[in-house]
Backbone as CSV, one residue per row, in Angstrom:
resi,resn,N_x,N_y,N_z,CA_x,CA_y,CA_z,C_x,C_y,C_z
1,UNK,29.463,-11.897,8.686,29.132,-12.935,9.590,29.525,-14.268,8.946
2,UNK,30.228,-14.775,9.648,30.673,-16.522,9.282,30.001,-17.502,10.229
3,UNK,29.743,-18.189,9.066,29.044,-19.269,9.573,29.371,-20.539,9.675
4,UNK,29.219,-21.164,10.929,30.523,-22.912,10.709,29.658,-23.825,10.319
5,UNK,29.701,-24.842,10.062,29.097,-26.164,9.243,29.358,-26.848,10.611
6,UNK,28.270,-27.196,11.526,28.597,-28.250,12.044,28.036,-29.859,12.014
7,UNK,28.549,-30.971,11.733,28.498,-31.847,11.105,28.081,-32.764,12.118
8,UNK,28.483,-32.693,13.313,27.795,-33.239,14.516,26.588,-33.161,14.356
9,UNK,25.790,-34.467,14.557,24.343,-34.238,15.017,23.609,-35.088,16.347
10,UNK,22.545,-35.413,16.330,21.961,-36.452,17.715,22.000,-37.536,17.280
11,UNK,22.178,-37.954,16.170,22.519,-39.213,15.375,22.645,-40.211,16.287
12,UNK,24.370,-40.018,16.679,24.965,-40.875,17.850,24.083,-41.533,19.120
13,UNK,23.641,-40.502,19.747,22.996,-40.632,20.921,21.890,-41.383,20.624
14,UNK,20.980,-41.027,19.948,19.945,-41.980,19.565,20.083,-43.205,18.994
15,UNK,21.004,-43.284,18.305,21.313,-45.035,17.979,21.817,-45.546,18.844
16,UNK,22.416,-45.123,20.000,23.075,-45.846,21.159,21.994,-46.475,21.959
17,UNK,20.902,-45.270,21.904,19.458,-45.380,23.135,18.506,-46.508,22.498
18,UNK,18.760,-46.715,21.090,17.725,-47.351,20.591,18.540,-48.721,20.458
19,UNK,19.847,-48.717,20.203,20.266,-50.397,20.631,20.171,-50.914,22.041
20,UNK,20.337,-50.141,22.911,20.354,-50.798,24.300,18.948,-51.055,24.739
21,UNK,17.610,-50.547,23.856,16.603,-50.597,23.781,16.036,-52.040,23.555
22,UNK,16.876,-51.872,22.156,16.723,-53.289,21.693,17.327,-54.547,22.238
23,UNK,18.161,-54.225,23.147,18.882,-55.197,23.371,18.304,-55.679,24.924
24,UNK,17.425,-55.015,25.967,16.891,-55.208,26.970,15.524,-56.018,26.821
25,UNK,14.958,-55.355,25.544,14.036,-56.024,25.009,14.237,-57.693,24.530
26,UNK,15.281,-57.594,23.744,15.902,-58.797,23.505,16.117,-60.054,25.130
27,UNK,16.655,-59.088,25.894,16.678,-59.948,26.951,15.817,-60.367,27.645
28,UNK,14.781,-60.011,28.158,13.768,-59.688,28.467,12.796,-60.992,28.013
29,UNK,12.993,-61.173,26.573,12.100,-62.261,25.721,12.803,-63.913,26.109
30,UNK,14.107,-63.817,25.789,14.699,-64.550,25.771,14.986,-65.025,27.556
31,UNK,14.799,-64.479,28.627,14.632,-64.642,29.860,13.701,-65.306,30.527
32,UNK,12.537,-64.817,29.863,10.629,-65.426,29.783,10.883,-66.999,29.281
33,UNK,11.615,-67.183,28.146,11.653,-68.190,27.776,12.448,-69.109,28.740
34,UNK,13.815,-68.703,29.178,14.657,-69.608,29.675,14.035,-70.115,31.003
35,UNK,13.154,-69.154,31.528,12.883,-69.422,33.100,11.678,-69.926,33.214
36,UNK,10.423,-70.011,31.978,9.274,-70.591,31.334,8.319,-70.281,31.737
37,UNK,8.620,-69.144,32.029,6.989,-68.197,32.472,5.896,-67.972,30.745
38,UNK,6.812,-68.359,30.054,5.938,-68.578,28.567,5.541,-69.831,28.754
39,UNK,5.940,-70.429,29.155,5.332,-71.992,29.042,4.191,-72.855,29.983
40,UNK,3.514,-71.811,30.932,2.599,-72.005,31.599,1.161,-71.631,31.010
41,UNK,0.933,-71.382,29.936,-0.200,-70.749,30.075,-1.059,-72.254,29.387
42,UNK,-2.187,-72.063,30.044,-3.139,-73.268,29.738,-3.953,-73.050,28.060
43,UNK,-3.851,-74.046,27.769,-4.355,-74.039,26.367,-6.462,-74.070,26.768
44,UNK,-7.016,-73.201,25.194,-8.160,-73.348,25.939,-8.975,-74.662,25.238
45,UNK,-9.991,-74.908,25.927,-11.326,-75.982,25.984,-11.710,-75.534,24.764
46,UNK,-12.194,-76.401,23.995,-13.690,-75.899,22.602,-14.572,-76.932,23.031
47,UNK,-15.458,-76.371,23.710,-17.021,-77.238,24.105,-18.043,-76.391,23.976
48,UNK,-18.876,-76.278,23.693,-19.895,-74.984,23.603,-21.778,-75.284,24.274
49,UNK,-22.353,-74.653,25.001,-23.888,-74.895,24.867,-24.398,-73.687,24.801
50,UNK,-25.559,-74.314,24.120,-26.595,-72.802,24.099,-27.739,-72.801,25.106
51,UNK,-28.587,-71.626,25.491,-29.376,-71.790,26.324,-30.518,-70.484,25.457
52,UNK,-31.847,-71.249,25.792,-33.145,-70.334,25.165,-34.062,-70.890,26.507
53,UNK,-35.332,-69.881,25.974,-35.798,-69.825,27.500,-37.494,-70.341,26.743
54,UNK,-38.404,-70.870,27.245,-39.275,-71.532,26.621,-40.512,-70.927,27.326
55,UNK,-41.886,-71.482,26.218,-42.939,-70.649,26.441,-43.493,-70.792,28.204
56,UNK,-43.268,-71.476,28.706,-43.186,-71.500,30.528,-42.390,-70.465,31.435
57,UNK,-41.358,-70.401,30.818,-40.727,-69.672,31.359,-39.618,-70.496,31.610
58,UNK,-39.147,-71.465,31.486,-38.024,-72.651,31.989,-37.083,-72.547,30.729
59,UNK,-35.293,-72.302,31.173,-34.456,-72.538,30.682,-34.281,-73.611,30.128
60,UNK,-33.334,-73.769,28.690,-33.154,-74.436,28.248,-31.775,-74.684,27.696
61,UNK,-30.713,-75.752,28.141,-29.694,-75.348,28.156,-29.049,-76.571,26.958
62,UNK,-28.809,-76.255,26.487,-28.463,-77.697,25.125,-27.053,-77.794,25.154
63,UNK,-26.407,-79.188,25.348,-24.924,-79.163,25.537,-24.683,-79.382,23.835
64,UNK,-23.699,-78.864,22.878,-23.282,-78.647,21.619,-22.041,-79.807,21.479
65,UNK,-21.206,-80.035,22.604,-20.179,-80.993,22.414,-19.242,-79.715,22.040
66,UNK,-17.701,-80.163,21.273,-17.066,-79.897,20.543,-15.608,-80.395,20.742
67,UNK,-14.475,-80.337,20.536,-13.675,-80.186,19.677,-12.792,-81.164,21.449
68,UNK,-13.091,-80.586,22.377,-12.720,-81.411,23.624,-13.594,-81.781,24.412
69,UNK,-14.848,-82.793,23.772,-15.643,-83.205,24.195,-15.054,-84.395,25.201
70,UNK,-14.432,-85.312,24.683,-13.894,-86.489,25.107,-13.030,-86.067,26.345
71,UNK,-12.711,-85.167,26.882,-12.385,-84.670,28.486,-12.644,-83.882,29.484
72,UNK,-14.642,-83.547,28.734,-15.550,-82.544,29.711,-15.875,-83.859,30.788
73,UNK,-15.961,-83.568,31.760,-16.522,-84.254,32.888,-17.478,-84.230,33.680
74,UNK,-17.871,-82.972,33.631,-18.839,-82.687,34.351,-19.704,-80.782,34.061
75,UNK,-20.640,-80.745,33.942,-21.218,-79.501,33.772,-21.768,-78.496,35.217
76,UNK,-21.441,-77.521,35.413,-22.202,-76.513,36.358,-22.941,-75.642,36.165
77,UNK,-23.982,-75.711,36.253,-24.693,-74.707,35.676,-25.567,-73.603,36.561
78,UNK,-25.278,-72.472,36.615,-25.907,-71.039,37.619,-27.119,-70.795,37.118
79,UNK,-27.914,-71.018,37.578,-29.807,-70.131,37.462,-29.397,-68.900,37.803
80,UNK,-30.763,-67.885,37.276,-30.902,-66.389,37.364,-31.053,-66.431,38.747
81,UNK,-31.088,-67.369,39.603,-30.949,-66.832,41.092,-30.058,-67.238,41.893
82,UNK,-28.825,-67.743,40.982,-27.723,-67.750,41.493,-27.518,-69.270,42.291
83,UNK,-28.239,-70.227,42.279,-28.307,-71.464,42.197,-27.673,-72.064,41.617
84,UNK,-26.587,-73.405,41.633,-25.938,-74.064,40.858,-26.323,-75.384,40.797
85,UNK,-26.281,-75.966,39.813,-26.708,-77.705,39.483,-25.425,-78.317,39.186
86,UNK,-25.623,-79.433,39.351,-24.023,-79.902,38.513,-24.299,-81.260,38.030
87,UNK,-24.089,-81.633,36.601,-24.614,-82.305,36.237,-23.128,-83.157,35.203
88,UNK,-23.186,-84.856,35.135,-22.041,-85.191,35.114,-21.967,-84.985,33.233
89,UNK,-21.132,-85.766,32.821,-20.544,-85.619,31.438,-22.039,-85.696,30.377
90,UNK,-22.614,-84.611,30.206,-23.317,-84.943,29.008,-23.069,-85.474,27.395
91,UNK,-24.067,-85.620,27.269,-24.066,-86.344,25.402,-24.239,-85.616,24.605
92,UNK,-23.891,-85.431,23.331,-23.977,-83.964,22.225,-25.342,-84.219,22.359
93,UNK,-25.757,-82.921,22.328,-27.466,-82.405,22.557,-28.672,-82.845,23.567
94,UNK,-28.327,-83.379,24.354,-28.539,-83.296,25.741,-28.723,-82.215,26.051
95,UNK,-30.423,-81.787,26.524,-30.955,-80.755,26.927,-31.107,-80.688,28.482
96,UNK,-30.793,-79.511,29.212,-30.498,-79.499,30.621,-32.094,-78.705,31.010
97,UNK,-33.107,-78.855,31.800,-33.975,-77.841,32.098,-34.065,-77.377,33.572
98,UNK,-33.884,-76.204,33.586,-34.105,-74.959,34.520,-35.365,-74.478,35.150
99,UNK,-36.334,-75.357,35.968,-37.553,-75.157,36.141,-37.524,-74.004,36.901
100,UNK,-38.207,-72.971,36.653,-38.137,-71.458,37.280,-38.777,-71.895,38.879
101,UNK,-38.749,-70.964,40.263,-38.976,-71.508,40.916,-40.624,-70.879,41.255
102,UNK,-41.785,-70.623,42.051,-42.826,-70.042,42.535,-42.534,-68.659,42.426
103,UNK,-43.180,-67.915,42.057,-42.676,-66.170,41.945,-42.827,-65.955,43.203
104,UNK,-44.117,-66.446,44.100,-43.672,-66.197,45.472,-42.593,-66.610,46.341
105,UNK,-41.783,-67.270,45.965,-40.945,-68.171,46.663,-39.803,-67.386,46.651
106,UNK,-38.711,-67.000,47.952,-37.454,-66.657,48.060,-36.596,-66.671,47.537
107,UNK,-36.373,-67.929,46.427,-35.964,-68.353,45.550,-36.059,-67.552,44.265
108,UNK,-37.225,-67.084,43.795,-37.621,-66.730,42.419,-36.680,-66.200,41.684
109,UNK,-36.571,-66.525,40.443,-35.956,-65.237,39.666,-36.259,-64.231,39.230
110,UNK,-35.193,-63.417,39.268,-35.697,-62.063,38.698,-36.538,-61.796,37.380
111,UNK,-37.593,-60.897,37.582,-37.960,-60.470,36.205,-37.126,-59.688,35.130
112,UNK,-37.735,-60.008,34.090,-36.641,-59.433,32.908,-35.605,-60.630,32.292
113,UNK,-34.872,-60.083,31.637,-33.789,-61.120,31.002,-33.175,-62.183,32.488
114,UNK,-32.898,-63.390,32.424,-32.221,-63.780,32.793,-30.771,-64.359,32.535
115,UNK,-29.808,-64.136,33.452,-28.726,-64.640,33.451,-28.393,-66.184,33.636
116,UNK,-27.992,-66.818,32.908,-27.238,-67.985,33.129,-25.581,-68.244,32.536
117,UNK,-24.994,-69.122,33.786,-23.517,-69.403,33.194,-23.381,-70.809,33.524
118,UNK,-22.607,-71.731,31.891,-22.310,-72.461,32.251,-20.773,-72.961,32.549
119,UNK,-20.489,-73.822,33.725,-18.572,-73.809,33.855,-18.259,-75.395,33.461
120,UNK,-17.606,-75.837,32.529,-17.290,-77.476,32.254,-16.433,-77.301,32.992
121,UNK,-16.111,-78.553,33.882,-15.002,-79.218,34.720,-14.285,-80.200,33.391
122,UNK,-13.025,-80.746,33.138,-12.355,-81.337,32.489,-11.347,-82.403,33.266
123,UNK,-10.940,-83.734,32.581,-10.405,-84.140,33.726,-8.874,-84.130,33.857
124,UNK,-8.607,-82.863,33.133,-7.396,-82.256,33.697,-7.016,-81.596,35.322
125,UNK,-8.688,-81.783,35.509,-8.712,-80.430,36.859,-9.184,-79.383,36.281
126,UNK,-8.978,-79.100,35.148,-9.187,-77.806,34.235,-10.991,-76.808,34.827
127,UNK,-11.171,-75.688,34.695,-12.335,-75.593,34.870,-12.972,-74.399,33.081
128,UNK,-13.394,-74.129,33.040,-14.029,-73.455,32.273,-15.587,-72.697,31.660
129,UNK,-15.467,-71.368,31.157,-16.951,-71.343,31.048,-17.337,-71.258,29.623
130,UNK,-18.043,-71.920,29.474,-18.538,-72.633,27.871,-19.531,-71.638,27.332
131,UNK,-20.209,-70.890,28.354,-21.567,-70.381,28.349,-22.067,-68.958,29.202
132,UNK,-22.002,-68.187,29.166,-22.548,-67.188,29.924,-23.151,-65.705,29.376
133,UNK,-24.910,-66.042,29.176,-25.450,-64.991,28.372,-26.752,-64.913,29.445
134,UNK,-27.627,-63.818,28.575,-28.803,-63.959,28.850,-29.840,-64.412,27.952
135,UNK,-30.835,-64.640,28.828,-31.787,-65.195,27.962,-33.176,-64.558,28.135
């Protein structure tokens, strides 16, 4: 029995598949760029508040400031019953309070943890949420 040496392998084929690979990829990046779908994306806000909930039962929402303080404009802030306040440019540590409403009242919030979120407006138009935990 003879046996042939064949020297051919998939070599070829696969380096062909893996440049045109690379090279779609390549285009692909360089396309994003030219047409600037990379160049839309909004940079983010650093403003931060915290919120604790006090021996009454009333939220407590403390604005922290930060890093783009100088173009927050305005604060929104959601109660556990889905209520919004809106309150204009606060001052670093400026405390916001959340008076809970009558437990009998339509209004009330839920028992258990409550939810709050806060959204800064910027005067880019920009909107953002600085804040959204429970308490």
């Amino acid at each position: 029995m003879i046996l042939t040496k064949n020297d051919e392998a998939v070599s070829p084929v696969i380096g062909t598949i893996l440049m045109v690979a690379v090279t779609v990829i390549l285009a692909a990046v360089i396309a994003s760029f030219v047409f600037g779908s990379a160049g839309n994306v909004q940079k983010t806000k650093v403003v931060a508040a915290t919120a604790q909930i006090d021996s009454n039962g009333a939220i407590l929402i403390t604005y922290q400031g930060g890093q783009n303080d100088d173009s927050l404009t305005s604060l929104n802030i959601t109660a556990p019953n889905g209520s919004i306040s809106t309150y204009g440019k606060p001052n670093v540590g400026t405390v916001m309070t959340l008076i809970p409403p009558p437990p009998s009242s339509p209004t009330a919030w839920p028992t258990g943890q409550k939810h709050v979120a806060v959204v800064g407006t910027f005067n880019d138009g920009s909107s953002q949420v600085i804040l959204d935990t429970m308490v």
